[in-house]
N, C-alpha and C positions, 0 to 999 in steps of 0.2 A: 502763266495763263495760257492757255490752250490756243489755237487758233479759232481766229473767229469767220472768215472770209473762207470762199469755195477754193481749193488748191488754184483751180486755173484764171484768177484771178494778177496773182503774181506773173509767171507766163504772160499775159496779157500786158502787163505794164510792164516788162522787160522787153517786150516787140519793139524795133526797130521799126522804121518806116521804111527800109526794102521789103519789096513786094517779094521775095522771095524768103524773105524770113516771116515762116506763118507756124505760132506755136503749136506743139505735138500734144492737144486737149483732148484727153480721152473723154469716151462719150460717156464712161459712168459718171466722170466727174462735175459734167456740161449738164445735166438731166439732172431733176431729185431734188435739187439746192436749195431752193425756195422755202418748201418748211423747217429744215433745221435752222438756216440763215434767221428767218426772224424770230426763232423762238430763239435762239443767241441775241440777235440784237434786242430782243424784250428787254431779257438780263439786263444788257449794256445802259438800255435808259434809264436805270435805274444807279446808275455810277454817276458820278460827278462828269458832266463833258472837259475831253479836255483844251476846248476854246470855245469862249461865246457864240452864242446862236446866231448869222446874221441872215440876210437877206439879200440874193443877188441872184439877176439873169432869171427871175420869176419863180423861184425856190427858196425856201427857208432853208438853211443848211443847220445840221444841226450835229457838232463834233463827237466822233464817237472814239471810244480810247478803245484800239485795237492793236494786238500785240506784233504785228505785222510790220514790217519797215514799208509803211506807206502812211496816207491820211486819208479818213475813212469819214464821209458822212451820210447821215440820213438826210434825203431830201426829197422836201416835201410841199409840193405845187402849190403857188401862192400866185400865179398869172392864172386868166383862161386864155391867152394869145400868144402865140409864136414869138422865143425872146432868144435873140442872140447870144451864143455863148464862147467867147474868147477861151480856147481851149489852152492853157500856157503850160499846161504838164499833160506827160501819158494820163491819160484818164478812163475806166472802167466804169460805166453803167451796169448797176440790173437792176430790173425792173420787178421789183413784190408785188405792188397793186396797182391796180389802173390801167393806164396804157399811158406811154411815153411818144410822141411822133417827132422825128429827127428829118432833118433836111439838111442835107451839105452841098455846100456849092462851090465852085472854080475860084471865082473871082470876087471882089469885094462888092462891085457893082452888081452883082446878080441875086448876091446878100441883101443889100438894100433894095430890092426890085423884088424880091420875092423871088425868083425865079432857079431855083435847088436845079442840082446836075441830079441828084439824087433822093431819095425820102422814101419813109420806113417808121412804119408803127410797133413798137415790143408791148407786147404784152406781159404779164407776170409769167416770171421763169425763161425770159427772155434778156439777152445783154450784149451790148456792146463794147468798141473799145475805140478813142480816139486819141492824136495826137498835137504835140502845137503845135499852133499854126494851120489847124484844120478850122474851115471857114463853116459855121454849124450852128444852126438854130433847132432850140427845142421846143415844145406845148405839151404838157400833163395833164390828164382830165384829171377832172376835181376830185378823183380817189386816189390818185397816184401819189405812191412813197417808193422811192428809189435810194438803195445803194451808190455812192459816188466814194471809188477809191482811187487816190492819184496818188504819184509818184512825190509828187510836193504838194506845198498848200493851194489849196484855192483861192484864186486871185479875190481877193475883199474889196469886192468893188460896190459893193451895197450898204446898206445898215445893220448896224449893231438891231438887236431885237428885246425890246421890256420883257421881264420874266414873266405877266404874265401872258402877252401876246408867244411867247416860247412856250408857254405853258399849255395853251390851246391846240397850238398845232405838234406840239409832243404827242398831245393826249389823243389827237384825231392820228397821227401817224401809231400810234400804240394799239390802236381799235382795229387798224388793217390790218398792221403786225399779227395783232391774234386771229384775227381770220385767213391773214397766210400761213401760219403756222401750224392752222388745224389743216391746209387745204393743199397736199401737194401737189403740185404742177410737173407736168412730165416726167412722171410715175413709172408711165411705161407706153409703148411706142404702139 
């Protein structure tokens, strides 16, 4: 099976938490991704997932069998409000559709307070990368489907998902798909 994720994806979940280890991401590679990415992950929805659908931290996650030594979901916004995310493996965001807004913060008190060190909206063709034990709440507007690939599993700290509640927000994540996949994002500069 080919590869399915942007080279520098990998890169990114090999980062270290020294501040001086910051991967060598060429800009071809960083630009452009977006529409090949979901017209792959189209295909992929159409594979059997390889673990149930569940629900956690205000996203349906939804297993994609990616030939990659990592775990790969679609996800896809099920909050409208800022929901904490215990980050327990290297973890990579990109953002296909919508917009994603991310807030990190120091301390756990400041999490509970609302009060971020930091915050930042991605839009489609846009990604991040975080680690554990980073203190991080996310909010997706209500078109947002996002890439989530981490190093290990995502902590299942929500619910398993009825097939056909899985089946609804497949189909509403497959409708963005195909309009990221006709629509590429940072094409050229």
């Amino acid at each position: 099976m080919d590869a399915v994720l942007p080279r520098f994806v990998t890169q990114l979940l090999a980062q270290s938490r020294d501040p001086g280890d910051v991967p060598d991401v060429a800009v071809s590679d960083a630009r452009a991704w977006t529409a090949p990415l979901a017209a792959r992950l189209l295909r992929l929805l159409n594979s059997p997932p390889a673990s149930g659908p569940f629900l956690a931290h205000g996203y349906v996650h939804i297993s994609l069998p990616v030939p990659e030594q990592c775990t790969a979901y679609l996800r896809v916004n099920d909050t409208p409000t800022m929901t904490a995310w215990p980050v327990t493996a290297p973890a990579v965001l990109l953002t296909l559709a919508g917009v994603t807004h991310l807030e990190v913060y120091r301390r756990a008190d400041e999490l509970c307070s609302g009060q971020p060190q930091y915050a930042r909206s991605f839009g489609p063709g846009e990604f991040f990368a975080v680690h554990p034990g980073t203190l991080c709440a996310t909010q997706g507007s209500d078109e947002m489907v996002q890439l989530l690939a981490t190093a290990g599993p995502a902590a299942v700290t929500g619910s398993a998902l009825a097939a056909v509640t899985c089946a609804a927000f497949t189909q509403r994540a497959r409708r963005h798909l195909e309009q990221a996949a006709l629509t590429p994002v940072g094409a050229s500069w």
